[in-house]
C-alpha positions in Angstrom: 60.6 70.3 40.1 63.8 68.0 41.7 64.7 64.9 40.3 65.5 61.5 42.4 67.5 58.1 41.2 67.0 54.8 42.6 64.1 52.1 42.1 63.1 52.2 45.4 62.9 55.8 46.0 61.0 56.6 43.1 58.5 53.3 43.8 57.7 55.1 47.1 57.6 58.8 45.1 54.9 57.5 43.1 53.1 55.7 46.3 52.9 58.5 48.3 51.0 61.1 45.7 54.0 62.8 44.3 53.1 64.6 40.9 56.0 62.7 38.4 56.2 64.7 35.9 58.9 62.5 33.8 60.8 58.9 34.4 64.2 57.7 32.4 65.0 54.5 32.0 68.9 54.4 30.8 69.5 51.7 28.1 71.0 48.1 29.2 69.4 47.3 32.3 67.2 44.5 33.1 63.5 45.2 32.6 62.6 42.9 35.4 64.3 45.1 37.7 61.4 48.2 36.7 58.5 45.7 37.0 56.4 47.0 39.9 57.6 50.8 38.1 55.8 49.8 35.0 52.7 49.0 36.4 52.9 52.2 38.0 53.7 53.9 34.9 51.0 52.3 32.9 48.7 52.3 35.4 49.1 56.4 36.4 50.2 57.5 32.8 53.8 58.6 33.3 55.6 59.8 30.9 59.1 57.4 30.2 61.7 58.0 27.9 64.7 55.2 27.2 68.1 57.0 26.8 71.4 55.7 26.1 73.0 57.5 29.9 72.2 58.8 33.0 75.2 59.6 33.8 75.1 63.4 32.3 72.7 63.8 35.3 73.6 61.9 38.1 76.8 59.6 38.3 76.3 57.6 41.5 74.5 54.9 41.7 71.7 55.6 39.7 70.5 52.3 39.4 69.3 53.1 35.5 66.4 55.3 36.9 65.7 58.6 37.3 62.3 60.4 37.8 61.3 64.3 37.8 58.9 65.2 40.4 57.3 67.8 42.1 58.6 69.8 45.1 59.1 67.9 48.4 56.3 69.2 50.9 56.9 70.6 54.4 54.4 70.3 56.7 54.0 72.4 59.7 54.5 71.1 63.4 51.6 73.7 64.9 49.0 72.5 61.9 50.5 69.2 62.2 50.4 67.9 66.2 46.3 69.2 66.8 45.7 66.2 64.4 47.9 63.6 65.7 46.0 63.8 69.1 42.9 64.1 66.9 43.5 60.6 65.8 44.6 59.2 69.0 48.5 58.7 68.5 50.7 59.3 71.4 53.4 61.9 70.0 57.0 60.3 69.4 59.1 63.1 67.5 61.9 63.5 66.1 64.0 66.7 66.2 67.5 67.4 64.4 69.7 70.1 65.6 72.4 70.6 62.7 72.7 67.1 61.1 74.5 68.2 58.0 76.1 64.8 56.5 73.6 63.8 54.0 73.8 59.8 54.4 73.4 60.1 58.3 70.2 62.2 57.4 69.0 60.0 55.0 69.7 57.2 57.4 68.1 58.9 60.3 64.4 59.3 58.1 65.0 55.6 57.4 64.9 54.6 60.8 62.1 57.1 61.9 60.0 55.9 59.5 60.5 52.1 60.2 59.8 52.9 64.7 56.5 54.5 63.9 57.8 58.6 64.5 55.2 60.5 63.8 57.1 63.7 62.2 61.0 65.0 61.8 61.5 68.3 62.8 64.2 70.3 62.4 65.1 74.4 61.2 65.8 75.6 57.7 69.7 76.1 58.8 72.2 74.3 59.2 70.6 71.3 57.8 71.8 68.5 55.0 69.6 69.2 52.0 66.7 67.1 51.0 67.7 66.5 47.4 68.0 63.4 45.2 71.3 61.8 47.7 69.4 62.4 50.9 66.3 60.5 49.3 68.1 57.4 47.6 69.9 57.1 51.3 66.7 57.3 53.2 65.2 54.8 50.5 62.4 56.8 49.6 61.1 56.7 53.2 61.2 60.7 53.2 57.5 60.1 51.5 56.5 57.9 54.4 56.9 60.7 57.3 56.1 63.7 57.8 58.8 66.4 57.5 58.9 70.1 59.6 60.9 72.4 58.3 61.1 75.4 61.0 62.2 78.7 61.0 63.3 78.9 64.9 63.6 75.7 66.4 63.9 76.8 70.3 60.2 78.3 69.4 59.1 75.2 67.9 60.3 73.3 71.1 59.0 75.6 73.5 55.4 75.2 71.7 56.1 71.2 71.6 56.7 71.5 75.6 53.1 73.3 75.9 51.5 70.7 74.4 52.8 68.2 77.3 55.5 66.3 75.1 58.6 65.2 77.5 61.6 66.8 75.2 64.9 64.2 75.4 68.1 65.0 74.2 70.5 62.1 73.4 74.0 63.3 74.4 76.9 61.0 74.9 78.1 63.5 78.0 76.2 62.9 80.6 72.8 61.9 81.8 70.3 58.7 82.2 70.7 55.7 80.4 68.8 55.3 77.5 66.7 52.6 78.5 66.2 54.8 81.6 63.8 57.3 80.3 60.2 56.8 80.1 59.3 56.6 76.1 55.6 55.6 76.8 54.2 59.2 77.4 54.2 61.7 74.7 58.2 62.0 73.5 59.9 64.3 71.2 63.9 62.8 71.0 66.6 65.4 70.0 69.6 64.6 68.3 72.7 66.7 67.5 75.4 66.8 65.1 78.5 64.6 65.6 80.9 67.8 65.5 78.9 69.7 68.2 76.4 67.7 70.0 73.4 69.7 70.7 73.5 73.6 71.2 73.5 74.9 74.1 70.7 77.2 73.4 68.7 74.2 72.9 69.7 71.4 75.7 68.5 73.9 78.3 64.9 73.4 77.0 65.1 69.3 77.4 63.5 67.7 80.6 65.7 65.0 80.3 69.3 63.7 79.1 69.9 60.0 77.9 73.0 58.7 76.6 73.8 55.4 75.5 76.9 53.5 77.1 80.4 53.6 75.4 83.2 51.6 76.0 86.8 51.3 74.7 87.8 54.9 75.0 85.0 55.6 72.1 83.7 59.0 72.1 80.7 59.0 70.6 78.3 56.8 67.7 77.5 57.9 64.7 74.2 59.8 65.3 72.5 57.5 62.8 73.4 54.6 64.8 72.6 56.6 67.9 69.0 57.5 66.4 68.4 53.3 65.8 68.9 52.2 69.1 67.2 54.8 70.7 63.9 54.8 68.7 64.1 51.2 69.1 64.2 51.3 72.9 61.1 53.6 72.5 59.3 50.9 70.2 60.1 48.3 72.8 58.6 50.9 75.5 55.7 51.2 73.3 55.4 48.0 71.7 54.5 49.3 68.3 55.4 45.7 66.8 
């Protein structure tokens, strides 16, 4: 059992199936803002208790709400791609290579989930944790996508590549533009951390490098913003919307 905060993470908690097993409501706030939440609770049974603080268990930005629900799921990525050819979807992954900063995390599974990605892969090290700060930040969108939690990642993209998926890395030191690449066939995107970029280990398997212009002496974007324009170059590839 992990607990989340936020209205809108725990709306989409309770959309997506999750087992809530308790919510708080913290004395003081408006009851208009919990609206669509009580019709959830009522509706689904859900057990809520008014207190007098939050605080004791979270002091950020709470928002008055906290809910206790069940572990987060992982899916698999050799379970999971057999059935998204099954149903006809034309792969567009997303792979993390040590993205430890929680907020550009959460950010990151924002995005994805808004462009249509069809799972976030990424290994069980050197990783920012999914807890209850990675979830407010993604705004509950961590229910709307699949996640992949691997054990070796150079595996996992070495049996992505036999399954015909052109693997990209985005690196800021060289390559094609972004707009460049062809993100209508069957794409898995890699992005690195903003320390290291991508290992080296793991930019060897790619087919291609993109990088997206930078001007001004700047080094390098902030991955999340990195992530945004370069999903959204695929969804104009695509046309998704």
């Amino acid at each position: 059992m992990i607990y989340i905060y936020g209205i809108r993470p725990i709306i989409e908690a309770i959309k997506s199936g999750k087992t809530i097993y308790n919510i708080l409501i913290q004395e003081g706030y408006k009851k208009s803002n919990y609206i669509e939440i009580f019709n959830f609770i009522k509706k689904k049974n859900i057990p809520l208790q008014i207190v007098n603080s939050l605080n004791h268990i979270n002091n950020k930005n709470h928002q008055g709400i906290i809910a206790y629900i069940s572990q987060i799921h992982y899916s698999k990525i050799d379970q999971l791609l057999p059935r998204i050819y099954e149903k006809g979807k034309n792969p567009l992954l997303l792979i993390l290579d040590s993205i430890t900063d929680v907020k550009n995390f959460g950010a990151i599974i924002r995005t994805a989930a808004s462009t249509g990605v069809n799972a976030i892969i990424f290994s069980n090290k050197n990783i920012a944790p999914i807890n209850a700060d990675s979830i407010k930040t993604s705004s509950g969108c961590l229910f709307k996508i699949p996640i992949c939690k691997e054990n070796n990642l150079k595996k996992t993209i070495l049996y992505i590549k036999n399954y015909g998926i052109h693997i990209v890395a985005a690196t800021e030191k060289k390559g094609f533009l972004w707009y460049e690449n062809d993100f209508s066939i069957p794409t898995a995107i890699i992005l690195g951390s903003e320390k290291n970029g991508i290992s080296s280990s793991i930019l060897v398997l790619c087919n291609k490098k993109i990088k997206l212009p930078m001007q001004r002496n700047v080094d390098s974007l902030n991955v999340s913003v990195a992530c945004g324009a370069i999903l959204y170059e695929a969804v104009r590839q695509r046309k998704l919307i």
